[in-house]
C-alpha positions in Angstrom: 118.8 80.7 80.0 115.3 80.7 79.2 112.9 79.7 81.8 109.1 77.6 81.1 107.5 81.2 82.5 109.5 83.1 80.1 109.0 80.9 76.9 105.3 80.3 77.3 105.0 84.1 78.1 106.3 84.6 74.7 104.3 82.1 72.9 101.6 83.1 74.4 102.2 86.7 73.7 101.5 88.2 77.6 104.0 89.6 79.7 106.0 88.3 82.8 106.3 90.6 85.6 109.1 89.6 87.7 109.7 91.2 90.8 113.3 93.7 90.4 116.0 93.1 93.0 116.3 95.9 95.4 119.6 97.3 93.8 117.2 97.5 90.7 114.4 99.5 93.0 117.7 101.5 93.8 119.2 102.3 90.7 116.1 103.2 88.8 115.5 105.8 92.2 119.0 107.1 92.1 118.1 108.2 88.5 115.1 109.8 89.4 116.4 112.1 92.1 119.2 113.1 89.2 116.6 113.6 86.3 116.1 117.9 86.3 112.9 116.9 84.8 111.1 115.1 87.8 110.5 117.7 91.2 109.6 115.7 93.9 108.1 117.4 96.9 109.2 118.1 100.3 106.2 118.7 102.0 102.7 117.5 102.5 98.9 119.6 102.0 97.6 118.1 104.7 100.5 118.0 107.4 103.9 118.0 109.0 106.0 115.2 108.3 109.7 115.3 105.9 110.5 111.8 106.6 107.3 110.6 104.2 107.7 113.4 101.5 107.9 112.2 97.6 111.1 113.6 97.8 112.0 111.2 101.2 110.2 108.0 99.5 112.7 108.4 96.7 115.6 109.1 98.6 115.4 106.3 101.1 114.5 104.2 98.2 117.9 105.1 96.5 119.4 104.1 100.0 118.0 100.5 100.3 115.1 101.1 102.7 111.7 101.3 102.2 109.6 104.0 101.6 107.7 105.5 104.5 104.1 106.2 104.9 102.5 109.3 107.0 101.7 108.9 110.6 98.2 110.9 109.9 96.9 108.1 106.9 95.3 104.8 106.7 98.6 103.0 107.6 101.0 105.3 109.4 105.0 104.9 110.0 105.5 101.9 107.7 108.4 101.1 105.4 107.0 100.3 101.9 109.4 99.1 98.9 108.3 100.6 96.0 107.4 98.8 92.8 109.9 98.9 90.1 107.2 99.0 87.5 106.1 102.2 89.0 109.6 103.8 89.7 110.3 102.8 85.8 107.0 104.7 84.9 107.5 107.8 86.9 111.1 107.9 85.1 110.0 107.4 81.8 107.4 109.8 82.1 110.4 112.6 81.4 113.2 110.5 79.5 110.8 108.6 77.3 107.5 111.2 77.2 109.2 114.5 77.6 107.3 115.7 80.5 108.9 117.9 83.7 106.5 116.8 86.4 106.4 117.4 90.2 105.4 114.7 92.2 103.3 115.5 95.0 102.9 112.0 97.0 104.2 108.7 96.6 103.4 106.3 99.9 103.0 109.8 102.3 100.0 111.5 103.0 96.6 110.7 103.4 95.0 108.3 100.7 91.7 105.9 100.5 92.2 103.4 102.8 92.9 101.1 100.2 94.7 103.2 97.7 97.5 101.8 96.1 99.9 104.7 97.4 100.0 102.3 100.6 101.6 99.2 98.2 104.3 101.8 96.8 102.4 101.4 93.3 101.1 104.6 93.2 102.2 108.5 92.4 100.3 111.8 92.5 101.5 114.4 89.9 100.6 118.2 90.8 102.8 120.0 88.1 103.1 119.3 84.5 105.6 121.5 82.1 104.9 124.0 84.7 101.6 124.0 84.9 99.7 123.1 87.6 96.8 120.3 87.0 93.5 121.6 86.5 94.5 125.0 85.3 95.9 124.3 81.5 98.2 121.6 82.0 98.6 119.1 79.0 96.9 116.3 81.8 95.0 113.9 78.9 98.4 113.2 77.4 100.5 112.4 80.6 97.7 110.3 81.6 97.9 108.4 78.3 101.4 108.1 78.7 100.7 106.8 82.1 98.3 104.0 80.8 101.0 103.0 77.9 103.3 102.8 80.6 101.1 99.9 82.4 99.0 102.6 84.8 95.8 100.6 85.2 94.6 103.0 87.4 94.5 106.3 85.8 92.9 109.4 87.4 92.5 113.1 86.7 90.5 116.4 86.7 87.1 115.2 86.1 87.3 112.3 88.0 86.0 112.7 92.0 88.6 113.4 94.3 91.5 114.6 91.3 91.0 117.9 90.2 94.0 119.1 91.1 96.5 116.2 90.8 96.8 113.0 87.8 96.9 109.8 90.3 99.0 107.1 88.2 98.6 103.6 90.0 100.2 100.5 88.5 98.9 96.8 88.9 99.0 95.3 92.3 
């Protein structure tokens, strides 16, 4: 069944973003802690916490619960539900784009106070092919692949603040 959204979305030739079910949110996170090709990190640069590690936010995610944020940032010990469209991006990044990745923070850690991280809609991505950001790795092409992915917030080495890390943020 067709709804009005959906068929004037089409006519109109712009895209419907519907909110995934949390099974959905589940799945897609169960398939990134199998994929070889994405690391996600158990520990923090600037502190002491496993429960908000990438490699936690996925995890729980995979479980059913939200996400949790670090008790040292801008909004400490709360459950965030990632965003599918950001979860489908990360994965893609490897099955679709090719690239092994480590991701460095999802929702943990210490961000602007309004950073996306905080909404679930954002990653930070340290490694690329093995190569760490800022010192030879293939960055300009991940963060393309991040923009065609629907990343409207798209930072790297040369931009304040990201020298060391690509920041991918998706719509909120």
């Amino acid at each position: 069944m067709i709804t009005v959204a959906v068929a004037a979305a089409a006519l109109s030739g712009s895209a419907v973003h519907a909110t995934a079910a949390p099974d959905t949110r589940a799945a897609t996170a169960r398939k990134i802690l199998a994929n070889s090709g994405i690391s996600l990190a158990t520990a923090h640069v600037g502190g002491k916490h496993p429960g908000s590690t990438a490699k936690a936010n996925i995890t729980d995610t995979a479980n059913g619960k939200g996400a949790l944020t670090s008790p040292w940032g801008h909004k400490p010990n709360r459950r965030v539900a990632l965003d599918p469209r950001m979860l489908d991006g990360l994965l893609k990044l490897n099955t679709q784009y090719k690239y092994r990745i480590t991701v460095s923070e999802i929702v943990g850690g210490k961000h602007s106070a309004n950073s996306r991280h905080y909404a679930g809609k954002a990653i930070d991505i340290t490694y690329i092919n093995g190569k760490h950001v800022g010192s030879g790795a293939p960055h300009k092409g991940l963060m393309a692949a991040c923009r065609k992915l629907g990343a409207t917030e798209v930072l790297g080495p040369g931009n304040a603040g990201h020298s060391r890390h690509v920041h991918c943020a998706w719509p909120r």
